[in-house]
C-alpha positions in Angstrom: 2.2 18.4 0.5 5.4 16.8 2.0 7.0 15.7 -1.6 6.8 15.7 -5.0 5.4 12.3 -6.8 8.2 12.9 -8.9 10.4 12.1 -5.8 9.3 8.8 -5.5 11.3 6.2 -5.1 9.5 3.3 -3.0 5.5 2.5 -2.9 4.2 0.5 0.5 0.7 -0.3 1.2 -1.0 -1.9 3.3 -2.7 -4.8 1.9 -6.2 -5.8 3.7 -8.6 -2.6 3.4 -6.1 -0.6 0.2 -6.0 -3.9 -1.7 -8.9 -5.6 -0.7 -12.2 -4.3 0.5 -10.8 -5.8 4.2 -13.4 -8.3 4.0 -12.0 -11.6 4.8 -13.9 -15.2 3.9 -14.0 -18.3 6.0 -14.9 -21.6 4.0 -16.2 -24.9 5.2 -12.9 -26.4 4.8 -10.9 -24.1 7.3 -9.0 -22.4 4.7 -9.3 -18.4 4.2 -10.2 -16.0 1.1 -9.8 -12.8 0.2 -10.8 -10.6 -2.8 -8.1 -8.6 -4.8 -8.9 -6.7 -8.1 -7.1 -7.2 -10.8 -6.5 -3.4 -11.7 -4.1 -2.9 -8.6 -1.9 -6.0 -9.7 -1.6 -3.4 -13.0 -0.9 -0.7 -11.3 1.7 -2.4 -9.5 3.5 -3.4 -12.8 3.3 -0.1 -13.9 4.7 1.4 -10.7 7.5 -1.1 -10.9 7.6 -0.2 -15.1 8.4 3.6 -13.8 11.6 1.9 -11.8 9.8 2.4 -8.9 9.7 -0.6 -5.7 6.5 -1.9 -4.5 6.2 -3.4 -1.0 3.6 -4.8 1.2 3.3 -3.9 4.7 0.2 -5.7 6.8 -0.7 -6.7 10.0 -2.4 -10.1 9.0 0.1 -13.3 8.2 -1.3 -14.9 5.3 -0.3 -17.2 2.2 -2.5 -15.5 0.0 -0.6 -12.3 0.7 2.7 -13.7 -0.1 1.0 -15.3 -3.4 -0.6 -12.2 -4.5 3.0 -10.4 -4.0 4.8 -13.2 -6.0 2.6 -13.2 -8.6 3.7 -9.1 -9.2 7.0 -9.9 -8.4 7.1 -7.2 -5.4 10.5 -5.9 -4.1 9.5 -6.5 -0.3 6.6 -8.5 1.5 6.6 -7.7 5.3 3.8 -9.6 7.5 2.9 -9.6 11.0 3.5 -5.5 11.3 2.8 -4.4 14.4 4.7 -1.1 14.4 4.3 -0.1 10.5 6.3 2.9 11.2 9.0 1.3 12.8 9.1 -0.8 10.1 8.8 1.4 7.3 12.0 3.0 8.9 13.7 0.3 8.8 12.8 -0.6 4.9 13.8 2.9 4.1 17.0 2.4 5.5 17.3 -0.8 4.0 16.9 1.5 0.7 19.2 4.2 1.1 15.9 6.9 0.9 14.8 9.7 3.0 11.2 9.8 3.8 10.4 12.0 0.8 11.2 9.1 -1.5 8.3 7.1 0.4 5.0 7.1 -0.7 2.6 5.1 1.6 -0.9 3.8 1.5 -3.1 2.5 4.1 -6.9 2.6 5.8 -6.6 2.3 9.2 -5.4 3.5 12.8 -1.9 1.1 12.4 -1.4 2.8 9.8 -1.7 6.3 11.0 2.3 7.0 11.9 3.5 5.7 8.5 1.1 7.6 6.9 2.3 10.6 9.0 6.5 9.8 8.5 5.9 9.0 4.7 6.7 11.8 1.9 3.4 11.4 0.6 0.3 9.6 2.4 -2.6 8.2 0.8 -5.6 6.2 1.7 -8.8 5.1 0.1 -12.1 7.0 0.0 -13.4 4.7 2.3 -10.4 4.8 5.1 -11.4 5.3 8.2 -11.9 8.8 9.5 -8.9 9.3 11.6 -6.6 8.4 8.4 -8.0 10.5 6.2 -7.6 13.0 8.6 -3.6 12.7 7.9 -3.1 11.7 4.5 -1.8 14.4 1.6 -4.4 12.5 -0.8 -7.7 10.4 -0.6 -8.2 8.6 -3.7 -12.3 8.7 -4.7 -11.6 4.6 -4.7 -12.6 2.5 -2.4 -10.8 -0.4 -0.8 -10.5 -3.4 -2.7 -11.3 -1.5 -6.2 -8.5 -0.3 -7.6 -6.6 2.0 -5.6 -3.6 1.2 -6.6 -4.3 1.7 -10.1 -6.0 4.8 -9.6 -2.6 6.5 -7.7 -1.3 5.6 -10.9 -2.8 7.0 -13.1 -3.7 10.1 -11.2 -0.2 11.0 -10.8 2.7 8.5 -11.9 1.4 7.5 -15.7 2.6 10.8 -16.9 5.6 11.2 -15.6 
């Protein structure tokens, strides 16, 4: 392991696939859904209880993102990613941390080099094979069904 959980400082995920299942939904009327579980929200308070910032970091450019991070009152929202570790460089900056105050979450290939620059790297059970390849921890969630919550209470609630 690259850092200690106690060393934490800022949480990023990535949103479609860690917060949802990555399913998206197309409705007669043009307009887009997706399915987020109400645990993560919780576990995103309770992150942020521990003074700990929460930012989303995604590929996709959607309302519903930027609701779902107002609603939990995030520290950062960043859309349209297309170099997440680039990015995440820039956010830690913007934050004063070294990379072993960064704990990042994602599922997929763009997330692969922010997994790999971040302190400690997590992904969902049901990531695809090349990430979990890289990542310190695997939570035995899937997508969409708590993860969030889960890397909470697996190793921030009783700190």
């Amino acid at each position: 392991m690259k850092s200690d959980f106690c060393d934490i400082k800022l949480f990023v995920t990535d949103v479609d696939g860690v917060m949802t299942d990555g399913s998206m939904y197309y409705f007669d009327n043009n307009t887009e859904g997706k399915k987020f579980n109400t645990r993560d929200g919780m576990g995103v308070q309770l992150l942020k209880s521990k003074g700990i910032k929460v930012g989303f970091m995604t590929q996709e450019s959607n309302q519903l993102i930027v609701n779902r991070a107002t609603k939990h009152n995030i520290n950062f929202c960043r859309m349209g990613v297309m170099d997440k570790a680039a990015d995440l460089d820039t956010m830690r900056g913007s934050y004063g941390l070294q990379w072993e105050h960064i704990l990042y979450v994602g599922d997929d290939i763009n997330d692969v080099e922010a997994l790999k620059l971040a302190g400690i790297s997590i992904c969902p059970k049901d990531a695809m094979p090349g990430v979990i390849e890289v990542c310190d921890f695997v939570s035995p969630i899937k997508g969409g069904a708590g993860v969030i919550r889960d890397i909470y209470e697996r190793y921030f609630k009783w700190q």
